[in-house]
C-alpha positions as a Markdown table, in Angstrom:
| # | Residue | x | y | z |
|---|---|---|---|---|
| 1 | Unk | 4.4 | -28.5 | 2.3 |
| 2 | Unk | 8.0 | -27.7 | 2.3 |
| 3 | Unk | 8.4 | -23.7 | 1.7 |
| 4 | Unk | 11.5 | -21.6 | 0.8 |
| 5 | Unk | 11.2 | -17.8 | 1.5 |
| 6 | Unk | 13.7 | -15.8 | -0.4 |
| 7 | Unk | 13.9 | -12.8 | 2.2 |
| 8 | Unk | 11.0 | -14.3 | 4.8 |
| 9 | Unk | 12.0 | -11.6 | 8.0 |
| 10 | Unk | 10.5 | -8.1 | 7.0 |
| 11 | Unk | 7.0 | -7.3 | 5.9 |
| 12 | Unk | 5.5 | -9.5 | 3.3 |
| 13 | Unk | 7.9 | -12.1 | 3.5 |
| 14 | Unk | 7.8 | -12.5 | 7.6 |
| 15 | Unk | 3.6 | -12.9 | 7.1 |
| 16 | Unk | 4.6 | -15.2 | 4.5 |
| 17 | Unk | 6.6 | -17.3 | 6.7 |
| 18 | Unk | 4.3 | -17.0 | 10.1 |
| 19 | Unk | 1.4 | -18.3 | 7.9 |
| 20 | Unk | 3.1 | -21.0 | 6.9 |
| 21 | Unk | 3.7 | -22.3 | 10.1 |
| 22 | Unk | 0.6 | -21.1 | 11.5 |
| 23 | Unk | -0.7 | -24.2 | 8.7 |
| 24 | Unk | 2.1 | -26.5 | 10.1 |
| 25 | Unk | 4.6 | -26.3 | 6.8 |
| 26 | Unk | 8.3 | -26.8 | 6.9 |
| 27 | Unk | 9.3 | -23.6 | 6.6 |
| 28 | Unk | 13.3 | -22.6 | 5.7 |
| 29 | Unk | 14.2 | -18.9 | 5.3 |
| 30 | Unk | 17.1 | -18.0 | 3.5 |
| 31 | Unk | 18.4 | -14.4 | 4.1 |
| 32 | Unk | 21.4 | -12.1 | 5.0 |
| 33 | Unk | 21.2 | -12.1 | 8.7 |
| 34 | Unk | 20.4 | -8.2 | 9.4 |
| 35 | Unk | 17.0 | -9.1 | 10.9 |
| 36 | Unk | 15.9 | -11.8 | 13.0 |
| 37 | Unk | 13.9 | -14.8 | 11.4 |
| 38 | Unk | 10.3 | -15.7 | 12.8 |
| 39 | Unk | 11.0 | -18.3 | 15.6 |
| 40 | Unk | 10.3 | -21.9 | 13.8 |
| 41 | Unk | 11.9 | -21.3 | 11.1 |
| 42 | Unk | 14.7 | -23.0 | 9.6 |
| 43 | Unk | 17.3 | -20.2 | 8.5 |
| 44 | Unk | 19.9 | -20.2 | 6.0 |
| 45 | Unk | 22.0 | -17.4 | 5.9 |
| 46 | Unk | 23.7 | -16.4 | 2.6 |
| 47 | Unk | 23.6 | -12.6 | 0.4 |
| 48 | Unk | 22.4 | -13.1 | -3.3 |
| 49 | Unk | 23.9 | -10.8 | -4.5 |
| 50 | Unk | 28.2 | -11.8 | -3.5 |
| 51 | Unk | 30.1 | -14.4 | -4.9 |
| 52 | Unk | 29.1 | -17.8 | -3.7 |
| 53 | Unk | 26.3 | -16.1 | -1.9 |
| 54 | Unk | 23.9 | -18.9 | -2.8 |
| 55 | Unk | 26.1 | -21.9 | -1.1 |
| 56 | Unk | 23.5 | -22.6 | 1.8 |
| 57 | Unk | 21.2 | -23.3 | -1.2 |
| 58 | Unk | 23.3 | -25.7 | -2.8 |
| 59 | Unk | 21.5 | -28.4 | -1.5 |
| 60 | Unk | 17.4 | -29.3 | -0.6 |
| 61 | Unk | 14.2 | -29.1 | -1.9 |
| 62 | Unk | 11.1 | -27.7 | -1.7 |
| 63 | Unk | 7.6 | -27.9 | -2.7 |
| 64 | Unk | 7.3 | -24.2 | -3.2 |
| 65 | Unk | 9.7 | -20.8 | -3.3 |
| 66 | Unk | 8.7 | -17.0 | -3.0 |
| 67 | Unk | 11.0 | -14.7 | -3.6 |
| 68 | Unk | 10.5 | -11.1 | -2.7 |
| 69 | Unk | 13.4 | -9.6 | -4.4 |
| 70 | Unk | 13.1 | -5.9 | -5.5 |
| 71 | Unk | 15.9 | -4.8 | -7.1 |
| 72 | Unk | 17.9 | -5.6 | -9.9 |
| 73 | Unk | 16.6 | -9.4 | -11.8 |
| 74 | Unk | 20.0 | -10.7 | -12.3 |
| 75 | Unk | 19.4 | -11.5 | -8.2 |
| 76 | Unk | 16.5 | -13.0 | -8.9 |
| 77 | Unk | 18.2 | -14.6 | -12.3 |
| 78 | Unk | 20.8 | -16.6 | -10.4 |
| 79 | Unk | 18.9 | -17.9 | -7.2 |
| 80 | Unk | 16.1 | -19.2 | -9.6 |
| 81 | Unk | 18.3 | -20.9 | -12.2 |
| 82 | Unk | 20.0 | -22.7 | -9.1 |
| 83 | Unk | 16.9 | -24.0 | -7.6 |
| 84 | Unk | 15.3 | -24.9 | -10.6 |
| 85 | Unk | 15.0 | -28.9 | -10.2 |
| 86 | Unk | 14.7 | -28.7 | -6.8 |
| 87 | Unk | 11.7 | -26.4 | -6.7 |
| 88 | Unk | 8.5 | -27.1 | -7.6 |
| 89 | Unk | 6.5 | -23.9 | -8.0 |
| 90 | Unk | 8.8 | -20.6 | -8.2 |
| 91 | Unk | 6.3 | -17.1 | -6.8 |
| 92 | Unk | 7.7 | -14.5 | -7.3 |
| 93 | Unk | 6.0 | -10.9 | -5.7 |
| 94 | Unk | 5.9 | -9.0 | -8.2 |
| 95 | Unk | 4.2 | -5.3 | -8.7 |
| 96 | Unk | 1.5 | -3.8 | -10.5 |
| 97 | Unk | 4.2 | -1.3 | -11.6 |
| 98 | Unk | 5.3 | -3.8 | -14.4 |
| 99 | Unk | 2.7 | -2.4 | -16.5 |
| 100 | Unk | 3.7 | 0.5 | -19.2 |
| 101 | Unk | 2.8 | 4.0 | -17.7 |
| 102 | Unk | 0.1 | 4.9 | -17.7 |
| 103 | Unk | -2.3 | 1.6 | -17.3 |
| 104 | Unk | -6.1 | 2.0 | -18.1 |
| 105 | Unk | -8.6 | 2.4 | -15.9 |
| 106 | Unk | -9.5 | -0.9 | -14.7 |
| 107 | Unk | -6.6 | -3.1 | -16.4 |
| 108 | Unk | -6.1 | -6.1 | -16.4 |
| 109 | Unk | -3.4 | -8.8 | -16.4 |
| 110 | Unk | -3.6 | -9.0 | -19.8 |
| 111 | Unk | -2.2 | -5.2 | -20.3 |
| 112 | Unk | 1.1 | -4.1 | -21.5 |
| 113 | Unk | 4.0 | -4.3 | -19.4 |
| 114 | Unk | 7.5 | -2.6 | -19.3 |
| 115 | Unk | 10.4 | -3.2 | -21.3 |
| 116 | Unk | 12.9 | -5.5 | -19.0 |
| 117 | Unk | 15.9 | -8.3 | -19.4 |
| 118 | Unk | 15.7 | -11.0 | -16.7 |
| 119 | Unk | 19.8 | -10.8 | -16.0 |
| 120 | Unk | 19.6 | -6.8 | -15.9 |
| 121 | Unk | 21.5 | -5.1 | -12.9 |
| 122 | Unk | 19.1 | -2.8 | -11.2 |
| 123 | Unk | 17.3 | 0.4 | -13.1 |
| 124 | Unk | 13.7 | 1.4 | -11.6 |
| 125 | Unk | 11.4 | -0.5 | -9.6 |
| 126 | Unk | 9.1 | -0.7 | -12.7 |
| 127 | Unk | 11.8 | -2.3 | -14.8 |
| 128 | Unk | 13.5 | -4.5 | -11.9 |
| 129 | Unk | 9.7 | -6.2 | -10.6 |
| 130 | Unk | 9.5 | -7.2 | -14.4 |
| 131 | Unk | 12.9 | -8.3 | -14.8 |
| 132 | Unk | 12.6 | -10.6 | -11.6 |
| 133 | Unk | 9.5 | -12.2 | -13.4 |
| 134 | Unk | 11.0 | -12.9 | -16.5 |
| 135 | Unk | 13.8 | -14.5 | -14.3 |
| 136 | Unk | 11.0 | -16.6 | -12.5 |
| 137 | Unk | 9.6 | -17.6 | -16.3 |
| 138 | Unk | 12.9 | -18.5 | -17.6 |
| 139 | Unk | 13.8 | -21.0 | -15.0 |
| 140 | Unk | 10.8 | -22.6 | -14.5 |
| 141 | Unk | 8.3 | -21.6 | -17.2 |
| 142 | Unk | 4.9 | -20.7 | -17.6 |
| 143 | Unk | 3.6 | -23.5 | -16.0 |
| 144 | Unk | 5.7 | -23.6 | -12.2 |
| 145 | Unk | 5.7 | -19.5 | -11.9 |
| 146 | Unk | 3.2 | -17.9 | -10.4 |
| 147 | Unk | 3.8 | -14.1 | -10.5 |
| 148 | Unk | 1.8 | -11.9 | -7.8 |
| 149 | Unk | 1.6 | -8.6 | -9.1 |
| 150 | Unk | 0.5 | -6.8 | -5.7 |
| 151 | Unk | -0.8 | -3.2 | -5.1 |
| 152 | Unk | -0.4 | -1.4 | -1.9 |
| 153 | Unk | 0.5 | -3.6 | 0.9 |
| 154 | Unk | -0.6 | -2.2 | 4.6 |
| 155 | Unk | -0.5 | -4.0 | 7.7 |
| 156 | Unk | 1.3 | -5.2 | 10.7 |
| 157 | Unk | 5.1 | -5.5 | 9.8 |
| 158 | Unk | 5.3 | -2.9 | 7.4 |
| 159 | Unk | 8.6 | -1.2 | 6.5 |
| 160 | Unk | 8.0 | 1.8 | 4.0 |
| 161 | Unk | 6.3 | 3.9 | 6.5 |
| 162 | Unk | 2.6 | 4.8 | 4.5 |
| 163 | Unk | -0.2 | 3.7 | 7.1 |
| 164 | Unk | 2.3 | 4.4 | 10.5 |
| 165 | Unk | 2.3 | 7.9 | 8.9 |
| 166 | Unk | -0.8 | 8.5 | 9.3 |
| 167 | Unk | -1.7 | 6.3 | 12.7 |
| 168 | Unk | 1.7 | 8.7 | 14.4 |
| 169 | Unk | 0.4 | 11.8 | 12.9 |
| 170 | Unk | -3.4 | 11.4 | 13.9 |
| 171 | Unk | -2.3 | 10.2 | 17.3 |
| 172 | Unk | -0.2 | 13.3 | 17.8 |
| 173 | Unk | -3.3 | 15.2 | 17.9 |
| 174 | Unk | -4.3 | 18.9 | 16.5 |
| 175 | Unk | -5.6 | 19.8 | 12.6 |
| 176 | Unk | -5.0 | 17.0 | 10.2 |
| 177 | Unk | -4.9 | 17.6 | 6.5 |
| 178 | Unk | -6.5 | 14.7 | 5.3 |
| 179 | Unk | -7.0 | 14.4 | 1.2 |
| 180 | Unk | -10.5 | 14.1 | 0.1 |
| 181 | Unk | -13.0 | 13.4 | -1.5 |
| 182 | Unk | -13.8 | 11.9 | 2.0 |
| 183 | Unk | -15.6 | 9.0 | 0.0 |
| 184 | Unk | -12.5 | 8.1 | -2.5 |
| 185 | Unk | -12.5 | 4.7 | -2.9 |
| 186 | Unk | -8.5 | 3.1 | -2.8 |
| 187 | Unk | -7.2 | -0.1 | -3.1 |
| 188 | Unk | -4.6 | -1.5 | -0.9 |
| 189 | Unk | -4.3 | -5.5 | 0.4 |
| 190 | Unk | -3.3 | -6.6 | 3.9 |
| 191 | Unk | 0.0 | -8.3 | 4.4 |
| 192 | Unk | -1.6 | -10.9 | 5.8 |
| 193 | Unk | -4.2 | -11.2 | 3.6 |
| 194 | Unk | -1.2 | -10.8 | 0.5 |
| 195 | Unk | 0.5 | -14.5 | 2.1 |
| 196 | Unk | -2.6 | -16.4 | 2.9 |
| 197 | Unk | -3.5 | -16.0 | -1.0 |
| 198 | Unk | -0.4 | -17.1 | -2.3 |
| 199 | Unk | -0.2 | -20.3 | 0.2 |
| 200 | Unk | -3.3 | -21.1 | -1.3 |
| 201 | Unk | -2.4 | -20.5 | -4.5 |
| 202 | Unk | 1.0 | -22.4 | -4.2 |
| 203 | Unk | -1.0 | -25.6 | -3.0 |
| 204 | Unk | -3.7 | -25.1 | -5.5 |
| 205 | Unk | -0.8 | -25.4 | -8.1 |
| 206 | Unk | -1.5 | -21.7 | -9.8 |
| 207 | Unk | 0.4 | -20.2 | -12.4 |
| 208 | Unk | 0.9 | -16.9 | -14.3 |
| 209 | Unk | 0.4 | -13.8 | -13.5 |
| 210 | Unk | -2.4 | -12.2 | -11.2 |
| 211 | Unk | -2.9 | -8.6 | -9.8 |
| 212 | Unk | -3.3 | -9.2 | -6.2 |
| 213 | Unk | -4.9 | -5.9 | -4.0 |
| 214 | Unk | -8.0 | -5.5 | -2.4 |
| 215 | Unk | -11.2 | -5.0 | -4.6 |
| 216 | Unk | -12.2 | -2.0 | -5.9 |
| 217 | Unk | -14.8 | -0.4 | -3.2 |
| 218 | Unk | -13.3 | -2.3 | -0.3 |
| 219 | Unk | -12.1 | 1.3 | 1.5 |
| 220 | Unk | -12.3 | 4.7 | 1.2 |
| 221 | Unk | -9.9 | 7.2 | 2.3 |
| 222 | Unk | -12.0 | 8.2 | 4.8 |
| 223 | Unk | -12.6 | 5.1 | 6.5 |
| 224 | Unk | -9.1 | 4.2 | 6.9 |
| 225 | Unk | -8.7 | 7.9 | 8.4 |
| 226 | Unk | -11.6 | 7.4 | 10.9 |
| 227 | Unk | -10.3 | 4.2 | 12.2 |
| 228 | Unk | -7.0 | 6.1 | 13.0 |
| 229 | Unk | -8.8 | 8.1 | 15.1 |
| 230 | Unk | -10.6 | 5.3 | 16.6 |
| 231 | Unk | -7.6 | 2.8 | 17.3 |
| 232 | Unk | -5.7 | 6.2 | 18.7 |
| 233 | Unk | -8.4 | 7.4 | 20.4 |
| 234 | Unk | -7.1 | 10.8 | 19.5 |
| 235 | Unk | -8.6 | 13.7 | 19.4 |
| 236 | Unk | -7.7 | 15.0 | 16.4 |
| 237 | Unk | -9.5 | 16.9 | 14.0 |
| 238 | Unk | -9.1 | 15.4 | 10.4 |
| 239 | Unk | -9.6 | 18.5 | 8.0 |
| 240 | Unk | -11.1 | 17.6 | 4.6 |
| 241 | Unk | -9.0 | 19.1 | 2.1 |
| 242 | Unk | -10.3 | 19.0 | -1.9 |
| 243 | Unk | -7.6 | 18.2 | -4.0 |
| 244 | Unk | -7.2 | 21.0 | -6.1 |
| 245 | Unk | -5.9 | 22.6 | -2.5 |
| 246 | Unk | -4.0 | 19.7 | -2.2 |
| 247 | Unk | -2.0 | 20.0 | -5.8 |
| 248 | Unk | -1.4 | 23.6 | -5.8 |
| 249 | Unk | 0.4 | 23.7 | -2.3 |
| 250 | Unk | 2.8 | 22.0 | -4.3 |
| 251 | Unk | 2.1 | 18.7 | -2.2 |
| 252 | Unk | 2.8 | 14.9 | -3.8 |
| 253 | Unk | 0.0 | 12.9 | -3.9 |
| 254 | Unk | 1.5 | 9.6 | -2.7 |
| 255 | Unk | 4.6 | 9.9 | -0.8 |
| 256 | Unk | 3.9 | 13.3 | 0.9 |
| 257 | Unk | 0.5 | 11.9 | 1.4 |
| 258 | Unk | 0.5 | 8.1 | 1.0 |
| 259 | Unk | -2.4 | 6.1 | 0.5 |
| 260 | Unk | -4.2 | 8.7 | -1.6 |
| 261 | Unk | -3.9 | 10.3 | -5.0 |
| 262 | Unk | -6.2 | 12.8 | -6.6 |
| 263 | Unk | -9.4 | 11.6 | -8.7 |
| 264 | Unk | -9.2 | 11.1 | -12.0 |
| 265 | Unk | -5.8 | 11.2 | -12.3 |
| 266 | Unk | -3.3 | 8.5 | -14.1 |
| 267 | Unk | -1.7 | 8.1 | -11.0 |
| 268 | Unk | -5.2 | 7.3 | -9.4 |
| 269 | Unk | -5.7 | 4.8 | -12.7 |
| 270 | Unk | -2.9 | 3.1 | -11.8 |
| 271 | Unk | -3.6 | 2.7 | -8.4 |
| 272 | Unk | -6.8 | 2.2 | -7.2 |
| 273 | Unk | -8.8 | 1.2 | -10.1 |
| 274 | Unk | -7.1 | -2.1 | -10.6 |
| 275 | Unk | -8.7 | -5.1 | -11.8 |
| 276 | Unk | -8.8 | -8.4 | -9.0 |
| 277 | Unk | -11.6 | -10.6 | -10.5 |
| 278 | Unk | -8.8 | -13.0 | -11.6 |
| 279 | Unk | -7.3 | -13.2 | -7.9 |
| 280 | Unk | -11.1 | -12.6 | -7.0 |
| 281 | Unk | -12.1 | -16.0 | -8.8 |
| 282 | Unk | -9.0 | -17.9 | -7.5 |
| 283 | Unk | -9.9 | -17.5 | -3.5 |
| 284 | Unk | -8.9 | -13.7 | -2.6 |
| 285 | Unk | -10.4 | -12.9 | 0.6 |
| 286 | Unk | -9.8 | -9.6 | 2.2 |
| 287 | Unk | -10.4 | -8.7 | 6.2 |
| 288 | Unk | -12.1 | -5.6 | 7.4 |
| 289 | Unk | -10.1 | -2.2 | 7.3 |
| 290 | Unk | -10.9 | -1.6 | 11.0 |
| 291 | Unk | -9.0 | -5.4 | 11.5 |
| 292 | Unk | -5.9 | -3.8 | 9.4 |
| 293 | Unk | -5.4 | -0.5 | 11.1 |
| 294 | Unk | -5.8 | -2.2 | 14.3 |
| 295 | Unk | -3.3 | -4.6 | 14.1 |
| 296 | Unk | -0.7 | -1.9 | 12.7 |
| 297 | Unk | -1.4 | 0.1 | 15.5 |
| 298 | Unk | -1.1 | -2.9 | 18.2 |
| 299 | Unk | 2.5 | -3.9 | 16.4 |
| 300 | Unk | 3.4 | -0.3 | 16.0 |
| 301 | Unk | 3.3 | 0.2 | 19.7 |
| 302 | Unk | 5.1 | -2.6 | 20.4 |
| 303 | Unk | 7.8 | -1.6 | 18.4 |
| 304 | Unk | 8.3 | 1.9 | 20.1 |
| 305 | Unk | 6.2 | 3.8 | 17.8 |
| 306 | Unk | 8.3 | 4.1 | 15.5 |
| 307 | Unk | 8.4 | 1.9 | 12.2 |
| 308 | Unk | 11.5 | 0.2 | 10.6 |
| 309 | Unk | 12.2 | 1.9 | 6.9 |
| 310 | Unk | 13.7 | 0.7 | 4.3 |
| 311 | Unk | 16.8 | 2.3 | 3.0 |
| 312 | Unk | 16.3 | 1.9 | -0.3 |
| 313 | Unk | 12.6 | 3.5 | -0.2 |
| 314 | Unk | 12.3 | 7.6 | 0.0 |
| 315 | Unk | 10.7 | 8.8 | 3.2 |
| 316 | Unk | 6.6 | 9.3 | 3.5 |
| 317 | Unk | 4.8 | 11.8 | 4.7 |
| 318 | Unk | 4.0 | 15.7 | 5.1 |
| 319 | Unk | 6.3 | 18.0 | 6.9 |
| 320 | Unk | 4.4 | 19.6 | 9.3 |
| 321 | Unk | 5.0 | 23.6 | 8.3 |
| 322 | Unk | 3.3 | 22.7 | 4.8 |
| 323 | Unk | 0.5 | 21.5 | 6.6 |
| 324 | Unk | 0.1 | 24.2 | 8.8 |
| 325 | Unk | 0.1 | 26.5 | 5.8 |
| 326 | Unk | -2.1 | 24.4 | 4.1 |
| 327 | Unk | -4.5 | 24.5 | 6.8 |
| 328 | Unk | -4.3 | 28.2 | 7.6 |
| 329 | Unk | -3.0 | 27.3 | 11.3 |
């Protein structure tokens, strides 16, 4: 298989591109330059979003392109209008965020999405992922787009800063305010997991759209915070917090505590109680969360022990004079 990654050296798109070859495809990365490309790779360097940016697509084909594009859709508008013909199957990685706030309980990919226009400059996130896949339908319809409307992504790689939060701040020891209910279930997909299912998918000649996280059950909070501890081997204290605590100290479920958000909240709806059986049913297999945290922590370390962020993402995690306050310390 010939593959085109639209992105192909951070996070989801450098998995993407190391499974590839890990299966022996031809794989060509077209990006901007500012990180390096997985070795094996062919790279074409070129910025979407400047005039003539596109050039070192001009010619080529492939089997199958994935574009990871996140902000505005006219980006995603242009690169797939010029491919179309010389692409067989367009994926674009998409979010469940396209769907209208706030999502039921257990939706589907059959429920309402967000307004959007496919050559819109960039608004929010919400409006942009939906934008990119109307892009994605227009130049290659319903039949060669395969949207992948993905949850939280963890793993190895990762670039926004949510699980290396809490890996650093376990391992740094002392009181840890960690959100409870201890048992609350949340939904998140590995990285690596994420690419595998969309190489399958791409070969299997899928289409439409399909929410792609882990299944509902798969974690809990607490077990991603106890194999912290284990993978650190810190000796931290993780202090069970209830999340009425939480809430009134003013803290943001989310981003000032990522990978959790209070019970029975929309928020919670719209995060963890999302509906897989689709991606279920068309091959999604998900590895242990002991193998995830793991692996994070193994590539975390290498990197220094610190992770790479985005610039365009806010910063994660709890300043640590809240949670002293929080905790009574």
């Amino acid at each position: 298989m010939r593959l085109l990654i639209l992105g192909g050296t951070q996070f989801a798109g450098r998995a993407l591109a190391e499974a590839a070859l890990a299966r022996s495809w031809e794989v060509t990365v077209f990006h901007r330059g500012r990180h390096e490309a997985p070795a094996g790779v062919r790279v074409l360097h070129g910025d979407r979003t400047a005039p003539g940016g596109l050039d070192a697509l001009a010619d080529g084909a492939w089997d199958v392109a994935v574009d990871t594009w996140s902000a505005a859709p006219a980006a995603v508008d242009t690169a797939a209008r010029a491919l179309a013909g010389r692409v067989g199957r367009y994926v674009y990685v998409s979010s469940c965020s396209v769907y209208a706030w706030p999502p039921p309980a257990g939706f589907t990919e059959d429920a309402a999405v967000v307004a959007a226009a496919p050559d819109a400059e960039s608004t929010d996130y919400a409006a942009d992922k939906r934008g990119g896949e109307l892009a994605a339908l227009a130049a290659f319809g319903t039949g060669a787009s395969l949207l992948v409307r993905a949850g939280l992504i963890l793993g190895p790689y990762e670039n926004i800063g949510r699980l290396p939060y809490w890996l650093n701040r376990i391992a740094s020891g002392g009181r840890v305010l960690a959100p409870g209910p201890r048992g609350l279930p949340v939904q998140y997909i590995d990285v690596r997991d994420l690419a595998e299912w969309i190489l399958d998918a791409a070969e299997r000649g899928l289409s439409g759209p399909y929410n792609l996280v882990g299944p509902q059950g798969h974690a809990t909070i607490g077990e991603l915070l106890d194999h912290c501890l284990r993978v650190t081997g810190s000796a931290a204290e993780l202090r069970w917090t209830d999340p009425g605590t939480v809430l009134a100290a003013g803290i943001e479920p989310w981003t000032q505590l990522p990978v959790w958000a209070p019970p029975d909240s929309e928020i919670y709806d719209a995060l963890f109680r999302v509906d897989v059986s689709a991606a279920l049913a068309a091959g999604l297999r998900v590895r242990p969360v002991a193998e995830t945290v793991a692996d994070t922590w193994r590539w975390l370390c290498a990197v220094g022990g610190e992770a790479p962020v985005r610039p365009d993402r806010p910063p994660v995690g709890l300043d640590p004079d809240v949670e002293r306050e929080v905790l009574g310390q």
